[in-house]
MIMAR-883969 format. One record per residue (C-alpha): residue number from 1; x negated, y negated, z; residue in one letter. Coordinates in nm, 2 decimals. Layout:
MIMAR-883969
KEPA    i      xx      yy      zz  aa
KEPA  NUM       X       Y       Z   A
...
This chain:
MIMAR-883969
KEPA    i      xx      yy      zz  aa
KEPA    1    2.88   -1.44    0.06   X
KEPA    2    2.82   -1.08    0.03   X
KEPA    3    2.50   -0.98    0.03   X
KEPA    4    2.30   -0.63    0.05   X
KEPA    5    2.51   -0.42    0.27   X
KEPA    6    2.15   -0.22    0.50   X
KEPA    7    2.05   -0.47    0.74   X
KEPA    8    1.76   -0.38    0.95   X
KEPA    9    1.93   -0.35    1.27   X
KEPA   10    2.05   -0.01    1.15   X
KEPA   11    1.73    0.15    1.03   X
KEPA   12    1.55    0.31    1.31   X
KEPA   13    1.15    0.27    1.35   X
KEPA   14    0.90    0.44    1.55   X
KEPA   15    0.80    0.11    1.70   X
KEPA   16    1.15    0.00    1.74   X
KEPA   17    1.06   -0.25    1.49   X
KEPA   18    1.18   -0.36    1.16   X
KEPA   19    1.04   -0.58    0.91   X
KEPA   20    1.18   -0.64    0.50   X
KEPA   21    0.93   -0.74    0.18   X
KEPA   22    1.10   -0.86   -0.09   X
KEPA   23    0.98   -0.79   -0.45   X
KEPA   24    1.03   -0.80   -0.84   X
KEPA   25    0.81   -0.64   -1.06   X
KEPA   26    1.05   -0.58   -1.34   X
KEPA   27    1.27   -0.26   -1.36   X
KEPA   28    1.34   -0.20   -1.01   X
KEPA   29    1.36    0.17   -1.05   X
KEPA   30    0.94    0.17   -1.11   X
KEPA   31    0.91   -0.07   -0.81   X
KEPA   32    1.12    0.12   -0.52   X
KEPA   33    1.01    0.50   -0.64   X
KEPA   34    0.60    0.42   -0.50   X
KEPA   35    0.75    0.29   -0.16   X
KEPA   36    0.96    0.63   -0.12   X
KEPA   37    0.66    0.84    0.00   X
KEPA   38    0.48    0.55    0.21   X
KEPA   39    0.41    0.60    0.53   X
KEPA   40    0.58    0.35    0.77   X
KEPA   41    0.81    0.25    0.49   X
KEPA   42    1.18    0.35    0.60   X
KEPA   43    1.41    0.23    0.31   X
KEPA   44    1.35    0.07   -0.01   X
KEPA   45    1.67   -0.09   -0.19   X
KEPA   46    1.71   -0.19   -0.52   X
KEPA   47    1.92   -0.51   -0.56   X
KEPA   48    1.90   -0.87   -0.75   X
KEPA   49    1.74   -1.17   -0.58   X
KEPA   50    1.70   -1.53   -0.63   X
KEPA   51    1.97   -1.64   -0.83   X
KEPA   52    2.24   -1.88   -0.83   X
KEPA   53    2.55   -1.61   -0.88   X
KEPA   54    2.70   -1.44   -0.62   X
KEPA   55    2.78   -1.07   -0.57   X
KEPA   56    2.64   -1.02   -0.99   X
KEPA   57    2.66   -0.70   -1.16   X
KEPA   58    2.33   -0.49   -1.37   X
KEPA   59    2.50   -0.63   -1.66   X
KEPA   60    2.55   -0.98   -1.58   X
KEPA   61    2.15   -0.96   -1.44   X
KEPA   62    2.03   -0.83   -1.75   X
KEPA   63    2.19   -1.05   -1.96   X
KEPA   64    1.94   -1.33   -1.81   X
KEPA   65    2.22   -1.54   -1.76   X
KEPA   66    2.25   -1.53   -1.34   X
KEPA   67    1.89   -1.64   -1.26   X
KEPA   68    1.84   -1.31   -1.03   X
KEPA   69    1.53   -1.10   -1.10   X
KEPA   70    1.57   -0.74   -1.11   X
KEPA   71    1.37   -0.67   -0.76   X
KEPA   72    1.33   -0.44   -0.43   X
KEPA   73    1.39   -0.45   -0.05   X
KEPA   74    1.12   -0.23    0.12   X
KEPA   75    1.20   -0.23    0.52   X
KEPA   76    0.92   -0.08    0.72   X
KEPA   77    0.77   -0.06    1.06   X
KEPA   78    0.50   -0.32    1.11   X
KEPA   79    0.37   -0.12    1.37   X
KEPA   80    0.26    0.14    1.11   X
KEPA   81    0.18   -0.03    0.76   X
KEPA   82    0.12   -0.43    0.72   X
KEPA   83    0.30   -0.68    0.50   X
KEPA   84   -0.04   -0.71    0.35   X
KEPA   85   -0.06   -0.30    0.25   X
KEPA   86    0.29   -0.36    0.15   X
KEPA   87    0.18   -0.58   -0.13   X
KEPA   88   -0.13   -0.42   -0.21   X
KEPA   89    0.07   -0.08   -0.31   X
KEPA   90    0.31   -0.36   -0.47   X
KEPA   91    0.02   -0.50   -0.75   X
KEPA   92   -0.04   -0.19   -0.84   X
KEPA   93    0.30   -0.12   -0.97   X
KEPA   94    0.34   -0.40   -1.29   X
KEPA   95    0.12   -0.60   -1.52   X
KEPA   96    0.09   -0.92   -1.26   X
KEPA   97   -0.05   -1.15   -1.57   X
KEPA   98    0.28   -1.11   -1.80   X
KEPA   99    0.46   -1.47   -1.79   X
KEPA  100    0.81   -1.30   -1.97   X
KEPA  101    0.90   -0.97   -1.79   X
KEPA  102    0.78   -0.68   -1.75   X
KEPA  103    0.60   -0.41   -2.03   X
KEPA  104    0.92   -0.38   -2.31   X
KEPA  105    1.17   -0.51   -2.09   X
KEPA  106    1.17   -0.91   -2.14   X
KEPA  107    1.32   -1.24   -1.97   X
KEPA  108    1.30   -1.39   -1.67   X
KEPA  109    1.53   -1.12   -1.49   X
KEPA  110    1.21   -0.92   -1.53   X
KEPA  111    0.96   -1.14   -1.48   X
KEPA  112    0.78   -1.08   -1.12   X
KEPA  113    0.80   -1.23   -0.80   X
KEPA  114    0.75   -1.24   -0.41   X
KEPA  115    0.99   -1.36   -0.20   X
KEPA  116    0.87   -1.40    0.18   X
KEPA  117    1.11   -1.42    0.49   X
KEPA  118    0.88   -1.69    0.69   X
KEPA  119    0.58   -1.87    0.69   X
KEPA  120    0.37   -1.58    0.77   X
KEPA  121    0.48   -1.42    0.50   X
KEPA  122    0.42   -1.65    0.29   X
KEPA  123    0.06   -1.71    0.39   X
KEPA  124   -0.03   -1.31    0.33   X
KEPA  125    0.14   -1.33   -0.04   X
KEPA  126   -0.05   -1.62   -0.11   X
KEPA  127   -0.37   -1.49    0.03   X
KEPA  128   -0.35   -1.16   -0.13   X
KEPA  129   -0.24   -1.30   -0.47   X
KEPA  130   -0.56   -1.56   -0.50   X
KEPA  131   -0.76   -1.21   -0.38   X
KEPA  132   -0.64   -1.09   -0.66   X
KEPA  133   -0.70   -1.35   -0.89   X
KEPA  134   -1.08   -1.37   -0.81   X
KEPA  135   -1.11   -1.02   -0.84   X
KEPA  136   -1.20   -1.00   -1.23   X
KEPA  137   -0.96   -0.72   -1.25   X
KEPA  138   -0.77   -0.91   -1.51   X
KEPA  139   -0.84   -1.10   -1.74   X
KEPA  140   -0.58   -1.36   -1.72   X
KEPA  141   -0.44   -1.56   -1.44   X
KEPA  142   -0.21   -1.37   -1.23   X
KEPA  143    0.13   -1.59   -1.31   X
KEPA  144    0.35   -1.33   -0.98   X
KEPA  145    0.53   -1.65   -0.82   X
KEPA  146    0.58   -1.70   -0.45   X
KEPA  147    0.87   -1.83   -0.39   X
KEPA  148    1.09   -1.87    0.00   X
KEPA  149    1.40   -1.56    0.00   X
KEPA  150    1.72   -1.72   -0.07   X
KEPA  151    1.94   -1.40   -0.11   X
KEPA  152    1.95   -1.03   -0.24   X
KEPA  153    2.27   -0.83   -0.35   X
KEPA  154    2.22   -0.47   -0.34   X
KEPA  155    2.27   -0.29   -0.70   X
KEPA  156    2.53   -0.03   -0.80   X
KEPA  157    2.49    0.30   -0.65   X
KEPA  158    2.36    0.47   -0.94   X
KEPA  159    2.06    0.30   -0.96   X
KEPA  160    1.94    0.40   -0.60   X
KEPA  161    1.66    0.63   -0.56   X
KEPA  162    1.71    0.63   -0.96   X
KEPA  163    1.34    0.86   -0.97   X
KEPA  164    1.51    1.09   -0.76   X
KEPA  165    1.84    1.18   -0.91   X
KEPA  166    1.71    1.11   -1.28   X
KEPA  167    1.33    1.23   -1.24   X
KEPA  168    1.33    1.28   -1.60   X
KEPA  169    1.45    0.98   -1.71   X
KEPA  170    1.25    0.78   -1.54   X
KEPA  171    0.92    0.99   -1.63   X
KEPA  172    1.00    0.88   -2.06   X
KEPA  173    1.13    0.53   -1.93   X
KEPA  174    0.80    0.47   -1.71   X
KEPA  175    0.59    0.66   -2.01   X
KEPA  176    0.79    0.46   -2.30   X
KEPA  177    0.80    0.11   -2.17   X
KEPA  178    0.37    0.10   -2.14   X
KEPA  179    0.39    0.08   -1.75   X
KEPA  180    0.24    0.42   -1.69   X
KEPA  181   -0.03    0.37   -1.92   X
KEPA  182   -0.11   -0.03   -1.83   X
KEPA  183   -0.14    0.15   -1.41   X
KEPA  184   -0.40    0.42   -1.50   X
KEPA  185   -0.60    0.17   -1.72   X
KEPA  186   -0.60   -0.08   -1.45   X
KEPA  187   -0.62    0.12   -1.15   X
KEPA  188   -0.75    0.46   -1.31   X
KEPA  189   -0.61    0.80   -1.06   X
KEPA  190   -0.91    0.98   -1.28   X
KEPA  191   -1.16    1.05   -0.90   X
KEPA  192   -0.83    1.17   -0.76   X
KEPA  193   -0.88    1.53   -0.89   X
KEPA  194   -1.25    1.55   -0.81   X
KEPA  195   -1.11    1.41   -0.46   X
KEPA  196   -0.88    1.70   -0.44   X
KEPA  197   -1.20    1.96   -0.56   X
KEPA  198   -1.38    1.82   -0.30   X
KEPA  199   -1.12    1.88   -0.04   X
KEPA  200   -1.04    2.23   -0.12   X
KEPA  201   -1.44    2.36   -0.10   X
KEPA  202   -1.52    2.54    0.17   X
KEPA  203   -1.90    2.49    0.11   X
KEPA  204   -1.87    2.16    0.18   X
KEPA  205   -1.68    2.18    0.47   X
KEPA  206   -1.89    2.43    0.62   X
KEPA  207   -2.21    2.12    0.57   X
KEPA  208   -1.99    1.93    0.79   X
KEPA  209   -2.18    1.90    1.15   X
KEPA  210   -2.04    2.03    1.48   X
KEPA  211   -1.91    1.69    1.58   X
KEPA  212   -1.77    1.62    1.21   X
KEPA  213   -1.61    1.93    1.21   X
KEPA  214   -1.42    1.90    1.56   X
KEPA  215   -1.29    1.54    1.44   X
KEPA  216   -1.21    1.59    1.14   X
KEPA  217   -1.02    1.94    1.16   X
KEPA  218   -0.98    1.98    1.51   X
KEPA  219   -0.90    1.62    1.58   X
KEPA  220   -1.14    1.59    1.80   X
KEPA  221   -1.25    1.18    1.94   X
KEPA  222   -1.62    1.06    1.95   X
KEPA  223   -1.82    0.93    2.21   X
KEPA  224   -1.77    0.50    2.19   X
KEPA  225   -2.09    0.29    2.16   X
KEPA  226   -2.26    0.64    2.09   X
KEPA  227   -2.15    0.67    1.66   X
KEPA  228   -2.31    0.59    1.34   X
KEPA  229   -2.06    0.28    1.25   X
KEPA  230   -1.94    0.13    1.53   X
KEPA  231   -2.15   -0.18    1.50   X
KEPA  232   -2.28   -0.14    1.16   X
KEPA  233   -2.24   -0.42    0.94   X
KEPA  234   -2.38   -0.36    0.57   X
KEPA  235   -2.18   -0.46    0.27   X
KEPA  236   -1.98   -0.14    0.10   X
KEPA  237   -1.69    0.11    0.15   X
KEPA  238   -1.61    0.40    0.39   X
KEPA  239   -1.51    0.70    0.23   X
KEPA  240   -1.37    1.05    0.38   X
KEPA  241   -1.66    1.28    0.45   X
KEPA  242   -1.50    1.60    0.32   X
KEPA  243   -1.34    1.45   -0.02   X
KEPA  244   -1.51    1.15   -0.05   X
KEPA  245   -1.16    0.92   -0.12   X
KEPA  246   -1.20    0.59   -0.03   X
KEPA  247   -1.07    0.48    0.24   X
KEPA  248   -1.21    0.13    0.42   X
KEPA  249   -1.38   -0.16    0.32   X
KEPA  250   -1.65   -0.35    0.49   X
KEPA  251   -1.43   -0.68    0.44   X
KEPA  252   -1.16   -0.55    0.63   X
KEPA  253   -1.39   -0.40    0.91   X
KEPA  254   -1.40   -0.62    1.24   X
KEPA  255   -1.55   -0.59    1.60   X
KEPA  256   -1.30   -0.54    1.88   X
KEPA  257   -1.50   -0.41    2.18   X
KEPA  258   -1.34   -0.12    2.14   X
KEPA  259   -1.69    0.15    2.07   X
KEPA  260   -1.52    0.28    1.75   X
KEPA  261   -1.52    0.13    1.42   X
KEPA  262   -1.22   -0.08    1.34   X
KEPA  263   -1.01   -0.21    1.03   X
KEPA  264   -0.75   -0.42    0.95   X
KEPA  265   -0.60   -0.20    0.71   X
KEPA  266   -0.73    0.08    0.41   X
KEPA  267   -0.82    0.04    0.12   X
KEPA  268   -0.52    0.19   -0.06   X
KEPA  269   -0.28    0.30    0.16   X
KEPA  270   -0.16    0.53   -0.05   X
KEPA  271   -0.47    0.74    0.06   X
KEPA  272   -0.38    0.76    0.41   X
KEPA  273   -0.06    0.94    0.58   X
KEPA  274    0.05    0.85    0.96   X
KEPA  275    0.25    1.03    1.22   X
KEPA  276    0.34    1.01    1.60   X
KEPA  277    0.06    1.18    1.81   X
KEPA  278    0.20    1.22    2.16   X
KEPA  279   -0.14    1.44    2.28   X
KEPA  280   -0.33    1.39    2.62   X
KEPA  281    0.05    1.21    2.78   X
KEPA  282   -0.02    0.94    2.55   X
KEPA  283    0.24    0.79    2.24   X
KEPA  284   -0.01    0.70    1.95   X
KEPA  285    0.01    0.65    1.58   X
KEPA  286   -0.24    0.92    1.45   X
KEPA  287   -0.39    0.79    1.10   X
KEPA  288   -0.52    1.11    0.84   X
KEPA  289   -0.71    1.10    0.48   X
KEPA  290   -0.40    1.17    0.26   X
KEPA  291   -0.60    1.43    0.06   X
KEPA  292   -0.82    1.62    0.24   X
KEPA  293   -0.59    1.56    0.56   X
KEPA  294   -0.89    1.48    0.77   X
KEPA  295   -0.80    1.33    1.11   X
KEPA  296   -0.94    0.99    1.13   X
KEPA  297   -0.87    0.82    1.44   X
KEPA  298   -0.57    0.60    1.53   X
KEPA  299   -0.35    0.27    1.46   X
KEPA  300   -0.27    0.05    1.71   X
KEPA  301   -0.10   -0.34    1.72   X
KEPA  302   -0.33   -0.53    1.90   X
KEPA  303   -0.55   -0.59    1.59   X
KEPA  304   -0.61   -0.99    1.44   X
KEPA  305   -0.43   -1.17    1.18   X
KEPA  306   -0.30   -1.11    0.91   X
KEPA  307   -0.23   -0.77    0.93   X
KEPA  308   -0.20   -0.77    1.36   X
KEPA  309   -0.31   -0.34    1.34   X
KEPA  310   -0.60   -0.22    1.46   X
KEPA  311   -0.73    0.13    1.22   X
KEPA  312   -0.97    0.29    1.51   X
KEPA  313   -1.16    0.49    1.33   X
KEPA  314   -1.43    0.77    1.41   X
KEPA  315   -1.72    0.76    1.25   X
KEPA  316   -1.77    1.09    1.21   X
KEPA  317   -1.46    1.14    0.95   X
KEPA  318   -1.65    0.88    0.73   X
KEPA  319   -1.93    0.83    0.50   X
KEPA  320   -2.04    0.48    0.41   X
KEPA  321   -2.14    0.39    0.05   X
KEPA  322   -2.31    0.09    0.02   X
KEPA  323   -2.26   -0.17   -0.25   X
KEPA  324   -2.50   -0.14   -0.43   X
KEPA  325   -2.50    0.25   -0.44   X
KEPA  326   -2.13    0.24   -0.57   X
KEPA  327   -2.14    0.22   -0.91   X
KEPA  328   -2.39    0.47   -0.94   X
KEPA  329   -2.21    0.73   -0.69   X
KEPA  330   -1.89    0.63   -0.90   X
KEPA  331   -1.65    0.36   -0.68   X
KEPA  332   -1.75    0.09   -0.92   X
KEPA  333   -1.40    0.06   -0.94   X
KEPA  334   -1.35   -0.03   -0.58   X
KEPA  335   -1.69   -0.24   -0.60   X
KEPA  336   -1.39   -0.54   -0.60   X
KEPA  337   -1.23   -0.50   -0.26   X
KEPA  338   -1.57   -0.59   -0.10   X
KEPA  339   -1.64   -0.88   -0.32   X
């Protein structure tokens, strides 16, 4: 049987490690062009899984006749982004509710699904689908099925990176086919520019304290046990102090010991950006606001289950809105992920 021909012994990690989600959220161009610019996310492959034919063609999968959905392979380091961020960029991509494909494009070839590699796997997708579920964000069941990888053939060349070498192509397909529109209804990107504002005044900077200022520009580290949030434990969401994205929630904040405030993963990880910090002899993964590029703290692998990372964050980069502030200071739209 030939199968896809990237296996993950030949993509190289910063951990040395190598792990593969695969997903179908209808036309696989829209599902692999969000994982592109992911941090921690080193390939993303368009292909054809769970089907009964072997080695199909884009013609034979779209004809619905092969029992292969149209779907993705992301391969990432675990070390740097979670299974469990994986699939929260991942519901944010399709209409999770639609039982016969996906926007315009119908049948089963388009219809959605995840496909988990082993039992812990498995348990995330399920977790983070019935999170979803209870969230009220939709208004009908979310019908995504979970089902145990069988196969995935890689598709013709043409359509990899498809966003890439036909950017405006995709732009009238994604506008056309109601996708774009569905995501910004759903998941609104309208704070994002007053996020960007607030990054780019220098007033507000400047109201920054010493100590904010040092860690957040200068990427300074706080005193442990001696910072606002390292043992707080009110109901909300952390946001950046100099933009104000958001980038923790209270449910994903735990106690390690550790003197610094700690999550199991953002928010949206698409508000974060990671790279190798190899300051003071030490090899670290240094975790930044993705917009106002503030310097947050760190990401280690020692953190619990699901997710197994540790964000170690200072509490100085961060503001904390409570719950029942949100709606009024405008993250009524996150007022979900702490619910």
């Amino acid at each position: 049987m030939k199968e896809t021909r990237m296996k993950s012994e030949n993509i190289k990690s910063i951990s040395g490690k190598v792990e593969i989600a695969t997903l179908a959220g209808g036309c696989f161009w829209c599902i692999e062009a969000p994982f592109e610019s992911i941090d921690g996310v080193l390939k993303v492959v368009s292909g054809y899984s769970g089907g009964k034919v072997e080695n199909p063609t884009y013609e034979q999968v779209t004809s619905g006749t092969t029992g292969h959905k149209e779907a993705v392979q992301v391969f990432f380091d675990p070390e740097l982004i979670s299974y469990s961020e994986i699939l929260d960029v991942f519901w944010k991509q399709f209409d999770p509710t639609d039982e016969g494909g996906s926007f315009y494009d119908r049948g089963s070839q388009y219809e959605s699904g995840i496909f988990y590699h082993d039992h812990k796997q498995k348990q995330i997708a399920e977790k983070s689908k019935n999170d979803l579920d209870r969230s009220g964000i939709f208004d009908k069941p979310i019908v995504t099925r979970i089902e145990k990888f069988a196969n995935f053939y890689e598709a013709e060349e043409h359509h990899q990176d498809y966003a890439e070498k036909n950017p405006l192509h995709y732009s009238n397909y994604k506008k056309g086919s109601g996708r774009e529109s569905f995501i910004k209804a759903v998941w609104g990107d309208e704070n994002v520019d007053q996020y960007i504002r607030n990054a780019k005044d220098e007033s507000r900077k400047e109201s920054l304290t010493e100590l904010q200022y040092n860690v957040t520009q200068k990427n300074a580290t706080e005193p442990p046990f001696k910072n606002e949030y390292w043992d707080h434990q009110e109901e909300g969401i952390y946001v950046d102090i100099v933009s104000g994205e958001p980038l923790f929630s209270s449910k994903d904040r735990f106690e390690c010991g550790s003197g610094w405030v700690s999550f199991t993963k953002p928010i949206d990880t698409r508000f974060t950006r990671k790279k190798e910090d190899n300051s003071h002899g030490m090899n670290r993964i240094e975790v930044r606001s993705k917009i106002a590029d503030s310097h947050l703290g760190h990401v280690f692998y020692d953190g619990p289950e699901p997710t197994n990372l540790r964000y170690c964050v200072n509490s100085a980069s961060l503001r904390f809105i409570p719950k029942d502030k949100m709606k009024e200071l405008g993250y009524d739209e996150y007022l979900w992920v702490v619910e």
